[in-house]
Backbone bond lengths (Angstrom), bond angles and torsions (degrees), N, CA, C in turn:
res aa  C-N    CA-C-N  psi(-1)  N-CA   C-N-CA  omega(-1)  CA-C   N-CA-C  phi
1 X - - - 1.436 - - 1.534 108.78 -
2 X 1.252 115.62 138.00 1.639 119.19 179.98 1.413 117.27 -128.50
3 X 1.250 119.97 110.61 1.402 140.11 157.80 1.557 119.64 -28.12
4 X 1.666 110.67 91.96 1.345 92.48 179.36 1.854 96.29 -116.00
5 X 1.093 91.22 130.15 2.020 97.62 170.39 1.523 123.56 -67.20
6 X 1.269 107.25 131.39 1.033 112.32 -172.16 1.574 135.65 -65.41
7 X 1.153 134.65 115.73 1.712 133.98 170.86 1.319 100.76 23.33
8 X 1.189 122.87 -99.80 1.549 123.88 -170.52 1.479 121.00 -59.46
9 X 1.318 116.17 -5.42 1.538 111.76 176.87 1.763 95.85 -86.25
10 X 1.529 127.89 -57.43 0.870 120.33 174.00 1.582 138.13 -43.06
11 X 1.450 101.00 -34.21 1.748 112.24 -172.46 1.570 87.83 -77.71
12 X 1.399 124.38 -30.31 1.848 117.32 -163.97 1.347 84.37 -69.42
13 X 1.955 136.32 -67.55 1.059 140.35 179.57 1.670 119.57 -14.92
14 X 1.518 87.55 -46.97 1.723 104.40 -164.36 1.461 114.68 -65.09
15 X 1.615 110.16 -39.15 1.100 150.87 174.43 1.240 117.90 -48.07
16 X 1.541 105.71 -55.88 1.385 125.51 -170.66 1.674 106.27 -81.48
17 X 1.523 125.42 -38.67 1.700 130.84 162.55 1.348 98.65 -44.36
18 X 1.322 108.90 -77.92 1.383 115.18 -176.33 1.881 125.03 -12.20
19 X 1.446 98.45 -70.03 1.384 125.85 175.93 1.981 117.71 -51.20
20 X 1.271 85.66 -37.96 1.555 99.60 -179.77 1.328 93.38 -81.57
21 X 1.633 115.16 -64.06 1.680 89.90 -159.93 2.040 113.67 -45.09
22 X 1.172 84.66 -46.61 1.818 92.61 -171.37 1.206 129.17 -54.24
23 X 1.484 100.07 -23.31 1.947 121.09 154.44 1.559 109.89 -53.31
24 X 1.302 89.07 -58.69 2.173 91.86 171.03 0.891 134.79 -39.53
25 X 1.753 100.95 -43.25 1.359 98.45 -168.47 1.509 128.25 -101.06
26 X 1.363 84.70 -5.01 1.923 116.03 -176.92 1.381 104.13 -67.07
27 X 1.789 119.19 -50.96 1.231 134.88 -175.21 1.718 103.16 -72.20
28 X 1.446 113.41 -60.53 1.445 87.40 172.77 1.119 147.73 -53.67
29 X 1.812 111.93 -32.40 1.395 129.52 156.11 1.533 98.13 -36.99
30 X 1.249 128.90 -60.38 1.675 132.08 -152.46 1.605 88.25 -63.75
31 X 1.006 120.86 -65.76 1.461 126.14 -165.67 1.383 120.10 -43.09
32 X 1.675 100.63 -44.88 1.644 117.55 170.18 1.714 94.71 -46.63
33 X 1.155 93.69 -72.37 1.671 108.20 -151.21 1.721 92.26 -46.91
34 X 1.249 130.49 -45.84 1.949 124.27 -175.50 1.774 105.81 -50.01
35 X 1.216 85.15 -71.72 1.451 89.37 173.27 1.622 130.49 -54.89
36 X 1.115 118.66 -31.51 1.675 126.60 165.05 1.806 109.16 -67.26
37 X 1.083 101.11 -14.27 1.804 97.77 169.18 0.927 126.40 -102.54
38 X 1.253 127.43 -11.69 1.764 135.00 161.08 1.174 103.72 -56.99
39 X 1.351 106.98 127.23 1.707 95.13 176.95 1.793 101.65 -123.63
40 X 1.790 108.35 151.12 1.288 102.40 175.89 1.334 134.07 -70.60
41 X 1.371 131.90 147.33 1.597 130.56 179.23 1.706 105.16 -172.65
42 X 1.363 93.40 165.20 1.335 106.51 -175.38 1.786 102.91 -121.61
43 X 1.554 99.29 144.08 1.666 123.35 -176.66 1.873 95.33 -63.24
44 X 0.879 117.44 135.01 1.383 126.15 175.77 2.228 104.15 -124.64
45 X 1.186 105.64 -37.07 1.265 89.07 -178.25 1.804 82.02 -155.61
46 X 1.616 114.55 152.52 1.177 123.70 151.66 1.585 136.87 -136.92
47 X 1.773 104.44 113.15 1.741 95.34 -147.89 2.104 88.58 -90.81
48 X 0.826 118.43 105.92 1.786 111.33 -176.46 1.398 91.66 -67.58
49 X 0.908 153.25 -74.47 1.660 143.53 -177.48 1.593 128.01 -43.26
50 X 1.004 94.47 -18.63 1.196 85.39 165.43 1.555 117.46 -116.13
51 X 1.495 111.33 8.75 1.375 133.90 156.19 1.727 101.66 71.69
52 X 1.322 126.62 53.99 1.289 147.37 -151.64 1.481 136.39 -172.31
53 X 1.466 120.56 98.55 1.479 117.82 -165.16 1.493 93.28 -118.28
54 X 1.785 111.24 154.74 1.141 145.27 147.43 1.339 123.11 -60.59
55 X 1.347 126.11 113.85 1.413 128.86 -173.63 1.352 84.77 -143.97
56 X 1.636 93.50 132.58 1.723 123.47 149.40 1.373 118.43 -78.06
57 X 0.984 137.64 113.77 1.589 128.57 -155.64 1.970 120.04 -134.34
58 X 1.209 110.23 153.52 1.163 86.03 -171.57 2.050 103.94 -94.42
59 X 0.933 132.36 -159.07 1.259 126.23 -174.96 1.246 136.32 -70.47
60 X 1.398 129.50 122.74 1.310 137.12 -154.98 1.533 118.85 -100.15
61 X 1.387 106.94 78.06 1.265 113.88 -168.80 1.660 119.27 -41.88
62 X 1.517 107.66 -45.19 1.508 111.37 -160.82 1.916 97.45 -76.70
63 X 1.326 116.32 -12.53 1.637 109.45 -171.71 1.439 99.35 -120.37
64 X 1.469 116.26 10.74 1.479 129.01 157.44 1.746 92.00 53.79
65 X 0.886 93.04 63.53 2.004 107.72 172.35 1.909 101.68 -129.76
66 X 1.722 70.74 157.52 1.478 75.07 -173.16 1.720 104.48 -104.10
67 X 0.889 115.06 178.42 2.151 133.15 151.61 1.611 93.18 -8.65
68 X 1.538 128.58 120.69 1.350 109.16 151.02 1.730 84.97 176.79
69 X 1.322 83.04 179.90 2.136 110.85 179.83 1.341 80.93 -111.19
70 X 1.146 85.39 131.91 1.708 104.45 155.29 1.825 107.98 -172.04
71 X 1.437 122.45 178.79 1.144 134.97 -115.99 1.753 81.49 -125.53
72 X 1.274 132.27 127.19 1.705 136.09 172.19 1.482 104.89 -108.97
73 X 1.406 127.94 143.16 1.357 140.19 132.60 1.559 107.15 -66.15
74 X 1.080 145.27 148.23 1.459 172.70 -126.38 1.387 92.52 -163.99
75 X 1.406 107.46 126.21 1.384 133.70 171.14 1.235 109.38 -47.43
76 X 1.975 93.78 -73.77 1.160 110.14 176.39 1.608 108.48 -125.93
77 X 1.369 110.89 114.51 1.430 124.09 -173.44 1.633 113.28 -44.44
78 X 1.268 114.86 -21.15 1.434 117.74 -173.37 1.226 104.69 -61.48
79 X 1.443 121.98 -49.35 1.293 113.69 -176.40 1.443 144.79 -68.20
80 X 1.091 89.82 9.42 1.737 115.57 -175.93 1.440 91.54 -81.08
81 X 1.768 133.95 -33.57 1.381 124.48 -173.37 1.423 98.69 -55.45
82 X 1.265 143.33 -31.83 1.243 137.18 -157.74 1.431 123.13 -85.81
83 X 1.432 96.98 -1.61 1.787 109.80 -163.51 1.802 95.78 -133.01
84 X 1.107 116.55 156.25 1.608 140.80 168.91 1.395 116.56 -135.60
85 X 1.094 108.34 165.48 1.481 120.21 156.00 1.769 119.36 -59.46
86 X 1.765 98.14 113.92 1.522 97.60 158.72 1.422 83.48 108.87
87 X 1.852 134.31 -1.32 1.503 123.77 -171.03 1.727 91.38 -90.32
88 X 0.916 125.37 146.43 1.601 138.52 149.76 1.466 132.22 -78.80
89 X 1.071 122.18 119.51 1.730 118.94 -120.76 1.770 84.03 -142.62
90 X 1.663 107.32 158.18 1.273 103.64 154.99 2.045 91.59 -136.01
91 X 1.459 93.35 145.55 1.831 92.09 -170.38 1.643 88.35 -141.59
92 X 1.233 85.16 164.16 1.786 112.26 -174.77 1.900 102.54 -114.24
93 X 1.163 95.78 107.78 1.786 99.47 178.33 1.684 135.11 -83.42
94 X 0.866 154.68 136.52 1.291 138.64 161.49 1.561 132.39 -146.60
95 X 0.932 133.19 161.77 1.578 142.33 167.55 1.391 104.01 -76.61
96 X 1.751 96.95 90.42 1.752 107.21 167.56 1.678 103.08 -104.72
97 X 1.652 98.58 143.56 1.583 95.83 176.14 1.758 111.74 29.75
98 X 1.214 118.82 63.13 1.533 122.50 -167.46 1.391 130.67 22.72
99 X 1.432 107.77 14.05 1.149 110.74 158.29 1.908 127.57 -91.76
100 X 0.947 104.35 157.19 2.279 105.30 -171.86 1.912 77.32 -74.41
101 X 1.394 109.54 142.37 1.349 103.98 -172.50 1.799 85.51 -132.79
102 X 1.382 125.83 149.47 1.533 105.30 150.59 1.464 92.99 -99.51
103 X 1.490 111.10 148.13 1.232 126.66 171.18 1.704 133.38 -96.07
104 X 2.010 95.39 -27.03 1.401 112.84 179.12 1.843 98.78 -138.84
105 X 1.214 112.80 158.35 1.691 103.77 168.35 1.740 94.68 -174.66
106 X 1.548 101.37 141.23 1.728 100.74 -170.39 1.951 84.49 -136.63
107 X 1.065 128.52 164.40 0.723 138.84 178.49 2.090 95.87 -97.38
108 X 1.926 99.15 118.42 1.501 94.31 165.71 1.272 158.82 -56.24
109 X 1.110 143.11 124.94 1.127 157.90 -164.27 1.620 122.86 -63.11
């Protein structure tokens, strides 16, 4: 004798794959996208008091900048303890209160 499930148990089943796969792929998309915005650069100067480092960086898609050194406000100044001059870094940039802000920064891998 063989168990076959009925119409609506299957379409809920169907339903329910469905839902999961697209959870998967939503989150990995998300994950892509975190990591695809870090962009690479190197520490060139770090002033902690004035809560602000120098990064040479490579191109900043989301602030449509190109290749260059230039000068960051720090979100949060703490995290500048973690970085020096000459570390190779990947950081997340943005236009806070119109200032270039970094928002995230890990030292590279």
């Amino acid at each position: 004798m063989r168990f076959e499930p009925s119409h609506e148990r299957r379409s809920t089943l169907k339903k329910l794959a469905t839902l999961s796969f697209a959870a998967l792929v939503a989150s990995s998309i998300m994950a892509d996208a975190q990591t695809a915005s870090l962009v690479a650069g190197k520490v060139v100067k770090v002033d902690s008091s004035a809560g602000k480092v120098t990064i040479d960086h490579e191109k900043i898609p989301n602030l449509d900048m190109e290749p260059m050194t230039m000068v960051f406000r720090a979100a949060d100044p703490a995290v500048l303890k973690a970085v020096k001059a000459g570390d190779k870094i990947r950081f997340k940039a943005d236009t806070v209160n119109g200032q270039l802000t970094v928002t995230a920064i890990e030292k590279a891998k």
